[in-house]
Each structure stands twice: as structure tokens, then as C-alpha cells.
C-alpha positions in Angstrom: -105.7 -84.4 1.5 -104.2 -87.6 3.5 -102.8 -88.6 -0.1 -101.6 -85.4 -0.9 -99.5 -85.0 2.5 -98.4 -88.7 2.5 -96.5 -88.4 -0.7 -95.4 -85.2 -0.6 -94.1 -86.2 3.1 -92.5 -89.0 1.5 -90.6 -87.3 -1.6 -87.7 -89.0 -1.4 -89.1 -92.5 -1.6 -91.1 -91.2 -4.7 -88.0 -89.8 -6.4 -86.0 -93.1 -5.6 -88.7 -95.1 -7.2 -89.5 -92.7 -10.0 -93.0 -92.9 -9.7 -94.2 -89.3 -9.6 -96.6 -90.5 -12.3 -98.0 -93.1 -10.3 -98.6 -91.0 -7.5 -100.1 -88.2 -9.6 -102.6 -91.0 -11.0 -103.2 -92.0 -7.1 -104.3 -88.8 -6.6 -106.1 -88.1 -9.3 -108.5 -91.1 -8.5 -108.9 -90.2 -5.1 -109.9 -86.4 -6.2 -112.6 -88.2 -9.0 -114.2 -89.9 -5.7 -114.2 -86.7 -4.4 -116.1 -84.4 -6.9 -118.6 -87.2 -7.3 -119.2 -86.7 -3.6 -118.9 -83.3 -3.8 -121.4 -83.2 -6.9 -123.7 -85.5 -5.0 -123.7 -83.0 -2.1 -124.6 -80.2 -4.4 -127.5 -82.0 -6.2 -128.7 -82.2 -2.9 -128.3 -78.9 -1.5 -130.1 -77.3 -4.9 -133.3 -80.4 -4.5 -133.8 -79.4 -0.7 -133.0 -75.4 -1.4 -135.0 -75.3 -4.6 -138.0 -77.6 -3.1 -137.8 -75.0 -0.1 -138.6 -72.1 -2.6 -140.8 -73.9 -4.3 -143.2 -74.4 -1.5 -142.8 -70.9 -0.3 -143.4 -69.4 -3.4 -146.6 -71.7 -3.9 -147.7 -70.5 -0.4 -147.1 -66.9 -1.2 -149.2 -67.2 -4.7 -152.1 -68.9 -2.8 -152.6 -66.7 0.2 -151.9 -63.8 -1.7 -154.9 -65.1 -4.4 -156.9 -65.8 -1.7 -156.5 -62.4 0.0 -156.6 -60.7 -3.5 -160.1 -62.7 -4.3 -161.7 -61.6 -0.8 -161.0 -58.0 -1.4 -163.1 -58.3 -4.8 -166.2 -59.7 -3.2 -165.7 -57.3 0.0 -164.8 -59.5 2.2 -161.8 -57.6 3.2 -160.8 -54.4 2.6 -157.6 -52.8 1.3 -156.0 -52.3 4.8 -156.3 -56.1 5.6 -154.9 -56.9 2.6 -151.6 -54.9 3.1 -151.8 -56.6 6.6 -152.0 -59.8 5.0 -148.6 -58.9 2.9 -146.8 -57.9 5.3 -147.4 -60.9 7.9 -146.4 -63.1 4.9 -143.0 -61.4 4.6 -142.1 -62.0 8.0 -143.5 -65.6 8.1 -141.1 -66.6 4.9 -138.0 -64.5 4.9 -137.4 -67.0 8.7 -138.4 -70.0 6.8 -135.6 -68.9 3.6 -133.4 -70.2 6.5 -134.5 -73.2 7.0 -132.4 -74.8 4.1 -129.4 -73.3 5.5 -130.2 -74.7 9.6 -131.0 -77.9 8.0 -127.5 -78.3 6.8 -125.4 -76.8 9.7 -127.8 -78.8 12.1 -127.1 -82.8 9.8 -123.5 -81.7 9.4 -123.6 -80.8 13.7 -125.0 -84.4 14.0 -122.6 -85.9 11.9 -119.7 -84.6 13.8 -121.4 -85.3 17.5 -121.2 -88.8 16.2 -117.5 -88.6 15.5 -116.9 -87.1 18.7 -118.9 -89.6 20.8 -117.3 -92.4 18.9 -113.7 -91.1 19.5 -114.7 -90.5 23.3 -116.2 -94.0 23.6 -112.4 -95.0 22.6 -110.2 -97.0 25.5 -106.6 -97.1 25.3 -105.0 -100.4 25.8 -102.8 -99.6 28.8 -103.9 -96.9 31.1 -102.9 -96.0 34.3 -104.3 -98.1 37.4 -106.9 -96.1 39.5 -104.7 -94.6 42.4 -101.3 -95.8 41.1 -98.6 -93.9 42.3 -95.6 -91.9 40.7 -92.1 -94.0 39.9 -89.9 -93.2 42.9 -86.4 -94.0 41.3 -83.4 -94.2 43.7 -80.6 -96.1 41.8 -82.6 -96.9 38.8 -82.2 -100.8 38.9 -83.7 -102.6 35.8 -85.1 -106.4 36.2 -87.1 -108.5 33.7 -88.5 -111.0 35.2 -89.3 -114.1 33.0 -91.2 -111.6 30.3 -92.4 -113.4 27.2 -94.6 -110.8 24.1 -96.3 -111.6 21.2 -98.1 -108.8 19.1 -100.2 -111.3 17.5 -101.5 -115.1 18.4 -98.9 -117.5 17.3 -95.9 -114.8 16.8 -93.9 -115.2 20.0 -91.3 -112.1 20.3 -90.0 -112.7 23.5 -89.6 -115.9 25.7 -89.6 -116.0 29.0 -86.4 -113.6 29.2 -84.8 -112.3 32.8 -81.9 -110.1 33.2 -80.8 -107.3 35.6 -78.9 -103.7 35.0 -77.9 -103.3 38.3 -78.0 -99.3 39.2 -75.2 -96.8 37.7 -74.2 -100.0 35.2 -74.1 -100.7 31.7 -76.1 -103.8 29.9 -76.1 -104.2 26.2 -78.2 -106.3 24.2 -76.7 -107.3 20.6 -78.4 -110.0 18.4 -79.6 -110.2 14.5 -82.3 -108.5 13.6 -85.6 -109.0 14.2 -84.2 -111.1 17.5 -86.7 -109.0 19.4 -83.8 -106.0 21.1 -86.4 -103.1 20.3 -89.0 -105.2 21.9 -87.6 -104.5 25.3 -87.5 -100.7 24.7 -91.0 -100.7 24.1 -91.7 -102.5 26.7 -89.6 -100.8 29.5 -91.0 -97.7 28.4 -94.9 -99.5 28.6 -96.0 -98.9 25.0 -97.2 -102.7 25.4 -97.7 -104.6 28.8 -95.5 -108.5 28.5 -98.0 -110.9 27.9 -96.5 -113.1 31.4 -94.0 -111.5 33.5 -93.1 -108.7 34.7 -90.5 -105.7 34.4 -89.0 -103.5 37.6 -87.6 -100.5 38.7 -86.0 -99.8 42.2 -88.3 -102.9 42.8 -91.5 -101.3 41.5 -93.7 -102.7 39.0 -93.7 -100.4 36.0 -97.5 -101.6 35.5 -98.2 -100.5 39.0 -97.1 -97.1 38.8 -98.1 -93.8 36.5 -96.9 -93.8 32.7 -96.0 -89.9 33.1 -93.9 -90.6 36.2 -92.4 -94.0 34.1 -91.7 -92.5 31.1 -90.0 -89.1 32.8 -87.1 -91.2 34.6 -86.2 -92.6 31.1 -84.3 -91.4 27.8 -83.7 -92.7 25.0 -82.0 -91.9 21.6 -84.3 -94.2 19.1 -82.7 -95.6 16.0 -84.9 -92.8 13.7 -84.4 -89.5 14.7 -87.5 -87.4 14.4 -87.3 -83.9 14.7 -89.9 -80.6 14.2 -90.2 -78.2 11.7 -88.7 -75.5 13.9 -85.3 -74.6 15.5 -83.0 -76.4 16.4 -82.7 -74.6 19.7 -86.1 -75.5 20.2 -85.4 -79.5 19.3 -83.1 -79.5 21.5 -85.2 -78.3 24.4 -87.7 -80.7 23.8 -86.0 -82.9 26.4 -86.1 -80.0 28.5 -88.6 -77.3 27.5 -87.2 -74.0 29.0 -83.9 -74.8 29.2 -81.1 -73.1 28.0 -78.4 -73.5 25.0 -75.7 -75.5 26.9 -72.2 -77.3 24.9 -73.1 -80.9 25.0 -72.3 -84.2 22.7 -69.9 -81.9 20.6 -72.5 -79.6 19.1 -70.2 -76.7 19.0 -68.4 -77.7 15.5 -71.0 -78.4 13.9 -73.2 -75.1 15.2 -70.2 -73.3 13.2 -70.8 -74.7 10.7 -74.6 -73.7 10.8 -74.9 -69.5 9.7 -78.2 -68.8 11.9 -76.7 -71.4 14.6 -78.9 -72.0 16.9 -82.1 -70.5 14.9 -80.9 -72.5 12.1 -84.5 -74.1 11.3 -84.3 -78.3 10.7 -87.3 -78.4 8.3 -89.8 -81.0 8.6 -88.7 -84.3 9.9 -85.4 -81.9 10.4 -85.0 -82.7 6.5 -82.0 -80.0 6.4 -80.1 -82.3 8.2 -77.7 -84.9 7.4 -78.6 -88.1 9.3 -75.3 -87.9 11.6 -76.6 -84.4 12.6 -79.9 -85.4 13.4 -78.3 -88.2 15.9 -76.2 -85.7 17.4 -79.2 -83.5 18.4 -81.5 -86.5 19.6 -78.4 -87.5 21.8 -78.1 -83.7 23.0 -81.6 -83.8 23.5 -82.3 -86.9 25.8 -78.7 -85.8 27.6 -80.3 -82.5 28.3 -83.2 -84.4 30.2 -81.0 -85.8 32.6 -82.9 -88.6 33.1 -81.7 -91.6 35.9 -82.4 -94.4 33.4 -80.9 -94.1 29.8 -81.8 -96.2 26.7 -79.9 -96.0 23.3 -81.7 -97.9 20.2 -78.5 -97.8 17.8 -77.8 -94.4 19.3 -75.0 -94.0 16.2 -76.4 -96.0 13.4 -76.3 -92.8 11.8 -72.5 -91.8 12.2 -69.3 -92.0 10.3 -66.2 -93.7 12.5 -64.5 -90.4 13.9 -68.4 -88.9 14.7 -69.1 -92.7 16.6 -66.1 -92.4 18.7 -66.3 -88.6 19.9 -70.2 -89.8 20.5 -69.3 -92.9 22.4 -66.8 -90.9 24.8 -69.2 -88.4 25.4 -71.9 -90.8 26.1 -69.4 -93.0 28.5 -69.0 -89.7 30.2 -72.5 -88.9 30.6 -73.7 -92.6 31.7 -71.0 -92.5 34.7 -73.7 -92.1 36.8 -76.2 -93.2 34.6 -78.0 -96.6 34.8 -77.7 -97.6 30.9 -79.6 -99.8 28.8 -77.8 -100.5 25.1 -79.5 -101.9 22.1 -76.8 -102.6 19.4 -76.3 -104.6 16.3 -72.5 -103.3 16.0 -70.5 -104.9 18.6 -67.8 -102.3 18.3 -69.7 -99.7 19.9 -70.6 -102.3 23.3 -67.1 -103.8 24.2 -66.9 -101.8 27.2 -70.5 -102.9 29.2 -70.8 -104.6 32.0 -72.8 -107.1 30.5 -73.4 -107.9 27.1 -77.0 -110.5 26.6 -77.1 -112.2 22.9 -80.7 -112.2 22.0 -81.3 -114.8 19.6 -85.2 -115.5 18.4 -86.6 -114.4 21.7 -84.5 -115.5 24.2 -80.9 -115.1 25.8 -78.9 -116.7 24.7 -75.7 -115.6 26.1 -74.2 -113.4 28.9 -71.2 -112.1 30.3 -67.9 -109.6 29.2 -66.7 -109.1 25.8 -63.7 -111.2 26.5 -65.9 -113.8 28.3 -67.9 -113.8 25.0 -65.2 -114.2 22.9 -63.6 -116.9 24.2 -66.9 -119.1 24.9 -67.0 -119.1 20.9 -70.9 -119.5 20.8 -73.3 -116.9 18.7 -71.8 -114.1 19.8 -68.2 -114.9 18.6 -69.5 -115.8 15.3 -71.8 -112.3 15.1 -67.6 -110.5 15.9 -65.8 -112.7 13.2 -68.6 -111.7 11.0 -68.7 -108.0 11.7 -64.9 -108.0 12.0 -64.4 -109.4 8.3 -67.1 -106.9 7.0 -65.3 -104.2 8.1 -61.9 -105.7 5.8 -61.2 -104.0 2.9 -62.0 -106.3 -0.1 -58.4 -107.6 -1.4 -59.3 -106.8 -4.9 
């Protein structure tokens, strides 16, 4: 079944690759595992239901040939044996269960042991005993000299430490792989830095609840996911309850839609186009209203005229807003307060886009670079 879901979940990759045959001989192996576990189980169901009747029916004949072979000698009379036949027939129509109990009582077992074995499971991170709620005023941001590695050996971060002071916008820009994302995941405490620390308002985010933590934040990730259902009710995910409201320029392309708001996204909101999907994940996470927002190439997924409508909308929204960028096109974070150059692990480079520019270091050469991408070829 986990085959079967996985690649029809994954239909596009199997049509880009054209490998529908490969996947269709996948599955076939996988279902040949299964009938010879299947035909395993039924050998043994027939051995332990047939080796049931067997010993009943042997029972039956020699109690009944007993009772039959004391009634000829006088031993017992007629009445006795009609007794004797009818306490054999409630005796063994209970024990024609057994087979069945047997079963439902191993498969029982089987499943305790999967239950005890998930419940025995620890999470990584959990909550300190008695922490208490996030209580965000401004919604400062500080890393403090926070270095991560998933693995021995592997260093993502090193030793990094910057600020977003409250109501302000940071970006972080950088190749990939440079470690930006990193810091989402860490700010929202999917993994705890493996030496420093990370503050909001002044308060250790390992100190206080995960619910409380992860309520004063939203983000708009780089892949948009979105349920099989409305998109009404996508869009209230950030809010559950609330109502339709005009945000991040929905109403053109809710037009556009004939069942508008009960137009249903499919699964993994398949039915729409990439830019749409980024329009409701920004809608969505404005809709939370959140003190502290994140955006993880927020409009990756846009065409120019959709970027800049998004980008003014967004500017409006963050006014107030503490606002942490993650970006790999410059274009879209000339106008924060700070932009940090991540470069394998640590900062390299701070300060305005101007300030940037003119110091002519990694960050220059990442604008040249993007600048004469975006040139039409001469020929």
C-alpha cells in the first residue's frame, strides 16, 4: 500500500522520468512478498483450524463409541445416552471457537506490542517540566553564537550572532546549501543549536513551551503544501474559524476561480499553479497575524508582476511586523534593514544594500552575478 500511494503521490516525477513500467514492476514485487505472506498465513489458519476439527471430531467418535458400547452391555441406559449427546454438543460447538479466539487474541498481542513500542518513543526536544508560555512584546530576535550540525563532522552553522531588532527587517541571502533554512528551523525549534543559544524578547526559546513558540511565528516556506479541500478552508488554516477577508491580492485570481472560494485545491493543492499556491500560503500566514514573521523564498514561485504586487503587500503587512527574510534573489531584499551574507556557516557580511555594494566582497559578486543572469542573451 506504502508503494502504491508513494508513486501514485508522486505522478509527475514518474511521467517526467517515463518509468511507469518500472514502477509497475516495483509493485508487482512488493505484491509477490505479499501473497507469499498472505499464503503463509492461510496454510496456517487451515493446519490450526483443521487440527482443531480433527481432535474434536476424534473426541466426539470416542465418547460417543464409548457411550454407544455401555449401552450394549447395560451399563447405561438409553436416557444417559441422549444425555451424553447432548452434553457433547455444548462442550464442542464453544471449543469450534477456539480457532477463531486464537487468532484475534495473537493478532491482539501483536498490535499491544506496536502500541507499547510506539508509547516507549521520546521525542528529541520536548517541552521543559514547568516551562512557561512565550510572552512576546516587540518580538526581538538574537542568535547568540549558535553553531548546528545534523551529523558528527557536518558543521551547518558556526558560531553565528545577529539581532532583528523589533518591528525591523533582517534578510539573510547566501548560495545554497550556506545553511539560511537552518535558522528557520531552528527559530522555530525543530532542532535545538548544538552551543548557543537563540532569544525572543530576551527569552530563551528552549526555556519556554513549543505551542506558545511556534504560535507568535509565521512563515511562508519555500514548498507550499496545501489539503485536499477548499481553498477557503487552506486559507483558514492560519486561523481556523475565521472568515474570507481580501488579502495578498486574492481577489483577481478568486475570479478567475468558478466555485471561488469552494473551489477545491486537490491534493497537495495539485489544481494549482505554483504562483497560486504561494499566494494562499502568504494569505494564510498573513491571516495569523502573528508578531514574528519568517519568509523561506516567500516568491520563488512567482512571475515578476506577481513578485512585485506580493512584495508591496508584504512591506505593508510587516510595518509592524518583526521580519525575518530568507532569500537567494537579492532583488526581492534591497529594502531591509539589514542584509547578513551567509557563506558556509558563518556571516560573512552585514550591513545596507548600498553598504554591500560598495564594500565589493561576496555579496557584490552574488548582485553582478544575479544582475547579468537576468540580461537577455545578445544572440
Amino acid at each position: 500500500n506504502t508503494r502504491a500511494v508513494d508513486s501514485l503521490l508522486n505522478f509527475e516525477t514518474v511521467k517526467y522520468f517515463g518509468n511507469e513500467a518500472y514502477e509497475a514492476q516495483r509493485y508487482d514485487e512488493d505484491l509477490a512478498r505479499w501473497e507469499q505472506a498472505r499464503r503463509r498465513n492461510r496454510l496456517s489458519l487451515f493446519g490450526l483450524n483443521g487440527g482443531q476439527a480433527l481432535i474434536i471430531a476424534l473426541a466426539q467418535t470416542g465418547i460417543i463409541g464409548l457411550a454407544v458400547l455401555q449401552v450394549r452391555t447395560g451399563q447405561l441406559t438409553l436416557g444417559d445416552f441422549v444425555l451424553i449427546s447432548q452434553y457433547m454438543i455444548q462442550l464442542f460447538l464453544p471449543l469450534g471457537f477456539l480457532g477463531f479466539v486464537y487468532r484475534e487474541m495473537k493478532g491482539a498481542m501483536a498490535n499491544i506490542e506496536r502500541l507499547f513500542a510506539l508509547l516507549d518513543v521520546r521525542p528529541e526536544l520536548a517541552d521543559r517540566p514547568g516551562a512557561p508560555a512565550l510572552d512576546v512584546a516587540g518580538g526581538a530576535i538574537r542568535f547568540e553564537q549558535v553553531s548546528f550540525r545534523y551529523q558528527a563532522g557536518r558543521s551547518i552553522l558556526d558560531r553565528v550572532s545577529f539581532e532583528v531588532p523589533p518591528g525591523k527587517k533582517v534578510a539573510v541571502v547566501g548560495a545554497s546549501g550556506a545553511g539560511k533554512s537552518t535558522l528557520v528551523k531552528l527559530l522555530f525549534r525543530f532542532y535545538d543549536p548544538s552551543a548557543g543559544r537563540i532569544l525572543i524578547d530576551g527569552q530563551d526559546i528552549a526555556e519556554v513551551t513549543r505551542e506558545s513558540l511556534r504560535r507568535a511565528i509565521g512563515i511562508v516556506p519555500q514548498d507550499t503544501v496545501l489539503f485536499n479541500d477548499t481553498l477557503l478552508e487552506n486559507l483558514r488554516y492560519g486561523k481556523p474559524g475565521a472568515s474570507a477577508a481580501s488579502m495578498a491580492h486574492l481577489d483577481e485570481f478568486l475570479v478567475q476561480l468558478p466555485d471561488g472560494w469552494q473551489t477545491r485545491v486537490g491534493e497537495r493543492g495539485l489544481k494549482l499553479s505554483g504562483g497560486e499556491k504561494q499566494r494562499v500560503s502568504i494569505a494564510r500566514t498573513i491571516l495569523k497575524r502573528p508578531p514574528i514573521l519568517v519568509f523561506d523564498e516567500a516568491t520563488s514561485s512567482l512571475d515578476s508582476r506577481s513578485e512585485q504586487a506580493i512584495l508591496k503587500a508584504l512591506r505593508e503587512i510587516a510595518l509592524n511586523h518583526t521580519s525575518l527574510v530568507i532569500a537567494h534573489r537579492l532583488s526581492t531584499v534591497v529594502d531591509a534593514d539589514r542584509i547578513l551574507v551567509l557563506d558556509q556557516g558563518r556571516i560573512v557580511e552585514q550591513g545596507g544594500h548600498r553598504e554591500l555594494l560598495a564594500l565589493g566582497g561576496r555579496y557584490a559578486a552574488l548582485w553582478a552575478a544575479q544582475q547579468e543572469q537576468s540580461l537577455p542573451d545578445p544572440q
